[in-house]
MARDREN-67767 format. One record per residue (C-alpha): residue in one letter; y, x, z negated. Coordinates in steps of 0.1 Angstrom, whole numbers, plus 2048, in hexadecimal, padded with zeros to 3 digits. Example, Ala and Ser with C-alpha at 12.3 -4.5 7.8 and 13.67 -1.06 7.14 Angstrom:
a7D387B7B2 s7F58897B9 
END
This chain:
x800800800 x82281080A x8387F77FB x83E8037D5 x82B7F37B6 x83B7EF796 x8257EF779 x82D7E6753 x8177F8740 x8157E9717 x8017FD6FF x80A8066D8 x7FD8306E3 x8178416F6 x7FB85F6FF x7E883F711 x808837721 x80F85B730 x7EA85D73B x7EA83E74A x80B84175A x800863766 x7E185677B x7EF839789 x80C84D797 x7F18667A8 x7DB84A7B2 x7F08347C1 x80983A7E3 x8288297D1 x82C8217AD x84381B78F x83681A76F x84C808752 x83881272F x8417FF70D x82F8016ED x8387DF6E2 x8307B96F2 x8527AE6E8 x85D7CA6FC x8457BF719 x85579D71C x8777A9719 x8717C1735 x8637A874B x88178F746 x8947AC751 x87F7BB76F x8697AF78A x8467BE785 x8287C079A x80F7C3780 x8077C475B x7ED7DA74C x7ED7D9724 x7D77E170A x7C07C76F4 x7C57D46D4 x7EC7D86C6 x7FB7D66A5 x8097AD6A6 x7FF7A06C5 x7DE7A76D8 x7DC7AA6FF x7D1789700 x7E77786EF x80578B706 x7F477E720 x7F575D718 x81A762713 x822773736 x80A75C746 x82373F73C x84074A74E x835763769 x80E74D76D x808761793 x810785784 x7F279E781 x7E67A075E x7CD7BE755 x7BC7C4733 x7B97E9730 x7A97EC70D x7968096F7 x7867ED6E3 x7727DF6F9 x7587C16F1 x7457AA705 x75578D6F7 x77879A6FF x77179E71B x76077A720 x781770710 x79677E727 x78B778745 x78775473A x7A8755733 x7B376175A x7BC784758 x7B5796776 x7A37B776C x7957C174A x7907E7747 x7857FC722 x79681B720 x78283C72A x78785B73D x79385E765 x77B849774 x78482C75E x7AB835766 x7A583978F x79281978C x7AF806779 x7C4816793 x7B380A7AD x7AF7E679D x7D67E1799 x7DD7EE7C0 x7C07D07C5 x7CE7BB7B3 x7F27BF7BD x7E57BD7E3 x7D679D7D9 x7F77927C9 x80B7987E0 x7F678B801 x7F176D7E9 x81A7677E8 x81E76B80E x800751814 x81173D7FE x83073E80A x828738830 x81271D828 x83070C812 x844713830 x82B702849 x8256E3830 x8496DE82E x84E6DF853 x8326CC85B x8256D8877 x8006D187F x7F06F587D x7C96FE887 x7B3720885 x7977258A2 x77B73D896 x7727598AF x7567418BD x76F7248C8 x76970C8A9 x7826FE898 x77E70B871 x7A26FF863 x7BA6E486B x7D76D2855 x7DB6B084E x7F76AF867 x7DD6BB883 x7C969E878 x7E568587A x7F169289D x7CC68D8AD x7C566F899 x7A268088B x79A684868 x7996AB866 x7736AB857 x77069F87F x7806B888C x7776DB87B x75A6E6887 x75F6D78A8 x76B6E68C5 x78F6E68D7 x77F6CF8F6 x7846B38D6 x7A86AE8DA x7AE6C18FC x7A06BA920 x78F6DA936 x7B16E5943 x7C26E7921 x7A86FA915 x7A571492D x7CD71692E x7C7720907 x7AC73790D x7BE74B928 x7DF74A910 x7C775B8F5 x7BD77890E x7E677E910 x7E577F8EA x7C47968E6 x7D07AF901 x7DE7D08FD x8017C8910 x7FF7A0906 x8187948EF x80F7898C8 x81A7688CF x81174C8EB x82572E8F1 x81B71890A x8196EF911 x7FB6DE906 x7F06BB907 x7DB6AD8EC x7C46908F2 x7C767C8CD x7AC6668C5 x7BA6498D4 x7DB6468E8 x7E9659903 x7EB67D904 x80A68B8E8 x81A6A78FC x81C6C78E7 x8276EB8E4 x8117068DA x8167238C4 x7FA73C8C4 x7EB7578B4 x7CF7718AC x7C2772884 x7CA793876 x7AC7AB880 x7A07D0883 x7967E489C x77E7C88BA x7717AE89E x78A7938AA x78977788F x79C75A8A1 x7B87508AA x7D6739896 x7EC7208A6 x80970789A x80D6E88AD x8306D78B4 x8316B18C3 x84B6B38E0 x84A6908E8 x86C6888E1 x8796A98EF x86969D90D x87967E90C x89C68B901 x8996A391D x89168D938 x8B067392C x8C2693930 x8B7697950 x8BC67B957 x8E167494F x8E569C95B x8DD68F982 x8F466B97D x90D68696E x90969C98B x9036819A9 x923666995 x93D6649B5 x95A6699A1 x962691995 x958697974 x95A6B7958 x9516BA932 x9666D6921 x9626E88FE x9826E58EC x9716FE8D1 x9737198EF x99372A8F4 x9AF71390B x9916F990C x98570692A x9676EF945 x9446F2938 x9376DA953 x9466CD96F x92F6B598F x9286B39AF x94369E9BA x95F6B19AB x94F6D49BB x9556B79DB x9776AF9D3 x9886CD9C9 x9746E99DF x9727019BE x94D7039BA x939709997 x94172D993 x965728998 x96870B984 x95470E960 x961725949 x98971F953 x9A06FF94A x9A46E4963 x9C76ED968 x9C370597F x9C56E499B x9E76DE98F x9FF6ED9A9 xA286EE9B5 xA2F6CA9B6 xA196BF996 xA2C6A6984 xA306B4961 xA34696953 xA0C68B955 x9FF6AA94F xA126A892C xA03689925 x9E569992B x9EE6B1913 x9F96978F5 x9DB6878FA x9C06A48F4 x9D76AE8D4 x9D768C8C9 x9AE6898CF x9B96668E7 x9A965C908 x9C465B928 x9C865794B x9E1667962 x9E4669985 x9ED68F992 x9F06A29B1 x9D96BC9B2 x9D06D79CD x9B16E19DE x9A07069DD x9AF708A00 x9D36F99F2 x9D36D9A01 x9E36BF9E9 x9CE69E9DE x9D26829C4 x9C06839A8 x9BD66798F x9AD67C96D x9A566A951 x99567B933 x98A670910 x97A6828F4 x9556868E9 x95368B8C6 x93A6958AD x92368088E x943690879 x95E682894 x9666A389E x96C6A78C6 x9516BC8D5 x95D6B98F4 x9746A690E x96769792C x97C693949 x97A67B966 x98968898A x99166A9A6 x99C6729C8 x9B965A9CA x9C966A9EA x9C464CA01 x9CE6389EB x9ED6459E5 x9F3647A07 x9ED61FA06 xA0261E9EC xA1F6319FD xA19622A1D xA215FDA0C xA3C6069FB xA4A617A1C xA405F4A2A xA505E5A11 xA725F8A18 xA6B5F1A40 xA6E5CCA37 xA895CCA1E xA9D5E0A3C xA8E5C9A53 xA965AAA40 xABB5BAA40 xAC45BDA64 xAB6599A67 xACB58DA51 xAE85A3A5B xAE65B5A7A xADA598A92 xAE857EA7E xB0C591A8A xB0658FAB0 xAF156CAAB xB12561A9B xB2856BAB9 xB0A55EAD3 xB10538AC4 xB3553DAC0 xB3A547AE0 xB2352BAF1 xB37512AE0 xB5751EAED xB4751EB0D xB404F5B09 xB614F0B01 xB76504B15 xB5F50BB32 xB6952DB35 xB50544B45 xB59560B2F xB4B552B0F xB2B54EB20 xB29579B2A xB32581B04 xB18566AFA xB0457CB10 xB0C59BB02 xB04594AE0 xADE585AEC xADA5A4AFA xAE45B8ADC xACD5A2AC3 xAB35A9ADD xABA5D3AD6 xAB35C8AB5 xA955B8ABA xA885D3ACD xA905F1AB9 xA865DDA98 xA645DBAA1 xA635FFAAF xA6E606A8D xA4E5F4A82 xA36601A98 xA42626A93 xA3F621A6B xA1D620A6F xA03638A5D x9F5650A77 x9D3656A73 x9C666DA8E x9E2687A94 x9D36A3AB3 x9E76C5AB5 xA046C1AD0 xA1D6DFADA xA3D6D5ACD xA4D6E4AEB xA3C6D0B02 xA416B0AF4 xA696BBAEF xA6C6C2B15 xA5D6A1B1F xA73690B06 xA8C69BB15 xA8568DB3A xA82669B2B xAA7668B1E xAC5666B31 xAD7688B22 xAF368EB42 xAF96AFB3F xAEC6B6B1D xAD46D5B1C xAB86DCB06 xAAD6FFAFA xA856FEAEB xA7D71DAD5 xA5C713AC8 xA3771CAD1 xA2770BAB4 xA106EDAB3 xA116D8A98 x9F86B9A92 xA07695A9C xA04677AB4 xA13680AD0 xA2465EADB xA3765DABE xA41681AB9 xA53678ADD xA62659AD2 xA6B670AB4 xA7F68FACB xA8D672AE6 xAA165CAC5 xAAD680ABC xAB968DADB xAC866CAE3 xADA66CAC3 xAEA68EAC8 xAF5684AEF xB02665ADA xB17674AC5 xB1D695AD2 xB23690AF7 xB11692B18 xB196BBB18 xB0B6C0AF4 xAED6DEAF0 xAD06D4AE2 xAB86EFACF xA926ECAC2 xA82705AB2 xA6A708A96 xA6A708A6E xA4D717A58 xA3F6F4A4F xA4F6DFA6A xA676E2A88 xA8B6D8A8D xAA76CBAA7 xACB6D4AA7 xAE86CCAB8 xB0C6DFABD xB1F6BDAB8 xB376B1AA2 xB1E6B0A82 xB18692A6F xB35678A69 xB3A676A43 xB3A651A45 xB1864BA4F xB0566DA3D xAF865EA1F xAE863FA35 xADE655A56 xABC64AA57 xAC6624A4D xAC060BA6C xADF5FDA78 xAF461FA6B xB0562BA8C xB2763DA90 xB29634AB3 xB32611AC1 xB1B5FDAD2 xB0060EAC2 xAE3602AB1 xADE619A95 xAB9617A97 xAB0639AA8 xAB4653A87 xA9B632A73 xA80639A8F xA8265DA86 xA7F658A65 xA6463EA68 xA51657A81 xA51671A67 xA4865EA4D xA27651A5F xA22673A60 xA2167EA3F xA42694A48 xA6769BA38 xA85693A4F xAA769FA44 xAC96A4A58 xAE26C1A4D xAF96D6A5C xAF26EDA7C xAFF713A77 xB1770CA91 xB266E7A87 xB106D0A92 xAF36BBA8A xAD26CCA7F xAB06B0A78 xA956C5A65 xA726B7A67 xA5D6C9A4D xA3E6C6A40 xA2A6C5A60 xA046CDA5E x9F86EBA7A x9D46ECA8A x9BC6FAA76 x9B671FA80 x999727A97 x97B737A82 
END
């Protein structure tokens, strides 16, 4: 034995003491030897200090070894008790062992003191293998595991009472039967190849593997082997060990998991779990869709906060809601723009709530992500219809109603006065509410969403504008070789109302230039600029500063634009005159 022993030696002869102390030291690998004269002294010590072993001697002035004995044995009942005594009778000794010591010895020369040696390293060994065994199978009762030993020939020789209430036999049934009791032919030979792992030179010391045991009625109880070899030397392999754990429910729990893992991961809406207990509460988890949605795949995603979508022109004011929310441990929903691994913008409706624990702690946040782009497009494409007919419902009500007026006004006069000339104004004003007409539903048609824009030259579609309007002798200067993506009908309709607005208010000998923008294209002219009067309400129908003029061809442009998903806005030219920027203009994706 390498670990040390201690000893507490009690006899009333301090020469017996040395002696003794002497041998044991030489016999033994690793000993302390604690001598005391007295038994009061022997139970002090051993209130004070954890022993291994007591040896004492029978005969002592006040109390015998027996009757010490009987007073360790109350308090310290497991510890090693050996009666080493010159006075040596076959009734004490019939005494003591009746009385449970573990060794009686008489005094004599150094046989008798390597053989007292030899008996407390015994019974030490026998102590101490005694606590472990007692202490693993209080460990394996109070876990309750169902635990079995296989003898070397395949026969069960032990099995616990939880073995027997997991196969549903009493265990007189099963020990001394074989494993084919509770397992079928495949089970069994999964075990016995597991136990050639074990008993091999590179094997491991432990086997775990899945096992189904066949109770004695009901299905088959799903369970997870742990086994072992017994202790043994050299080839005489004594069995094997093993400790059964049911796995039913982990099976079960496992496949729910599973199961709401792939409606998780297959759900058609975006959707992450993050760990608020990790630092800035990053993505544990994040779906199938929103890998979909937002191009950032798994590795990109998990492991970082989800505000790495956010971009330019997020609203702050959403994203702080988000914010109070999460530090006030309250559900929200907020719709934000967020952008794409390749930067293009979307909608996103995100909605989280918290997930909290037994305690009502949060564990985590999950987060739903809804592409909400064409919707929002709906949404902006009424309330741009909604504008169209508020304007539309205003030149009805103003514009023609002006012109209508004169129409019946001058008809009358015409009744009563017969007067030819009422009847060309009356004219005049039909045809006007007839320009109306006609350019209010262009306005209508043009608002429209376009939703198959093809790349077109902007140069090319500038120089045929340019042959459809009556410009006198206007000239047009096209610096542009870029192609942007539009519908080419109405990016003409779109150049023709600009050029004839700047021959409109310019002058027949204005110069008209095109060239190109980094997110768009623009016209300008080297006219007189924009009248003050009319700047704030350029792009209003009716809003013209020349007479006779409708005021509807700037509210096509706009309305063309907007279909488009594009910015119009009229400034200054360098040189004086009128400058219509167009911006935010998508370009044909690049060839790959």
């Amino acid at each position: 034995m390498s670990e040390r022993i201690d000893v507490l030696h009690v006899d009333d002869d301090p020469s017996v003491l040395d002696l003794t102390e002497a041998y044991l030291e030489r016999e033994l690998e690793s000993v302390a030897v604690t001598s005391v004269t007295e038994p009061a002294t022997a139970l002090d010590a051993l209130e004070a200090q954890q022993f291994d072993c007591v040896v004492s001697d029978y005969d002592m002035p006040g109390t015998d070894g027996l009757e010490l004995f009987e007073a360790v044995h109350t308090d310290h009942r497991k510890l090693p008790f050996v009666l080493y005594t010159g006075k040596g009778s076959e009734e004490i000794a019939s005494q003591a062992l009746n009385a449970g010591v573990t060794g009686y010895f008489q005094k004599g020369g150094p046989e008798q003191l390597r053989r007292l040696a030899n008996r407390v390293e015994q019974a030490v060994a026998e102590h101490r293998t005694r606590e472990i065994a007692d202490r693993y199978s209080t460990v394996i009762d109070a876990l309750g595991y169902p635990v079995y030993v296989v003898d070397e020939t395949g026969v069960f020789r032990f099995v616990n009472e939880p073995f027997a209430e997991l196969t549903g036999y009493d265990r007189e049934e099963i020990i001394g039967s074989r494993p084919e009791l509770i397992k079928d032919a495949a089970a069994v030979d999964e075990a016995e190849r597991r136990l050639g792992r074990v008993l091999s030179s590179s094997g491991p010391d432990v086997e775990r593997f899945s096992v189904d045991i066949v109770p004695k009625g009901g299905d088959p109880i799903p369970c997870r082997d742990h086994m072992a070899a017994l202790p043994y030397e050299g080839t005489s392999f004594e069995g094997s060990v093993g400790i059964l754990r049911n796995v039913s429910d982990e099976r079960a729990r496992r496949e729910e998991l599973e199961t709401k893992t792939r409606a998780l991961d297959e759900a058609p809406v975006g959707i992450t779990i993050t760990d608020p207990a990790l630092q800035d509460n990053p993505m544990v988890y994040v779906n199938d869709r929103f890998v979909e949605m937002t191009g950032y795949g798994r590795g990109d995603a998990v492991g970082v906060n989800c505000r790495f979508l956010q971009g330019d022109d997020t609203d702050p004011a959403p994203v702080a809601r988000l914010r109070e929310a999460i530090n006030a441990q309250e559900p929200e929903s907020v719709e934000l723009l967020n952008y794409r691994k390749d930067g293009t913008p979307f909608w996103n409706r995100v909605s989280i709530a918290p997930i909290c624990d037994d305690d009502g702690s949060v564990s985590e946040w999950v987060g739903f992500q809804e592409d909400i782009t064409a919707f929002k497009q709906r949404e902006t494409a009424l309330e741009h219809q909604n504008e169209r007919l508020d304007a539309f419902a205003s030149i009805v009500s103003h514009d023609l109603r002006n012109p209508l007026n004169v129409a019946q006004g001058r008809v009358d006069l015409a009744r009563t006065t017969e007067e030819p000339s009422h009847l060309d104004a009356a004219a005049d004003a039909l045809d006007r509410i007839e320009s109306i007409v006609e350019h209010t539903l262009t306005l209508a048609r043009e608002g429209e969403t376009v939703g198959d824009p093809e790349p077109v030259a902007i140069a090319e579609v500038a120089a045929d504008s340019w042959e459809t309007v009556d410009t006198g002798s206007a000239s047009l200067s096209v610096e542009s070789d870029d192609e942007i993506m539009a519908d080419p009908d109405r990016l003409r309709n779109l150049f023709e109302n600009l050029v004839r607005n700047s021959v409109e208010h310019a002058g027949e000998e204005v110069r008209i230039c095109v060239g190109d923008l980094s997110d768009g294209f623009y016209l300008e002219d080297d006219g007189p600029g924009i009248p003050e009067p009319v700047r704030d309400a350029l792009f209003e129908p009716g809003e013209s500063g020349v007479d006779g003029n409708t005021g509807f061809g700037l509210a096509i442009v706009q309305e063309i634009a907007t279909a488009h998903g594009w910015t119009v806005e009229a400034v200054d030219a360098v040189d004086g005159g009128a400058r219509f920027e167009i911006r935010g203009v998508g370009r044909p994706p690049s060839p790959a």
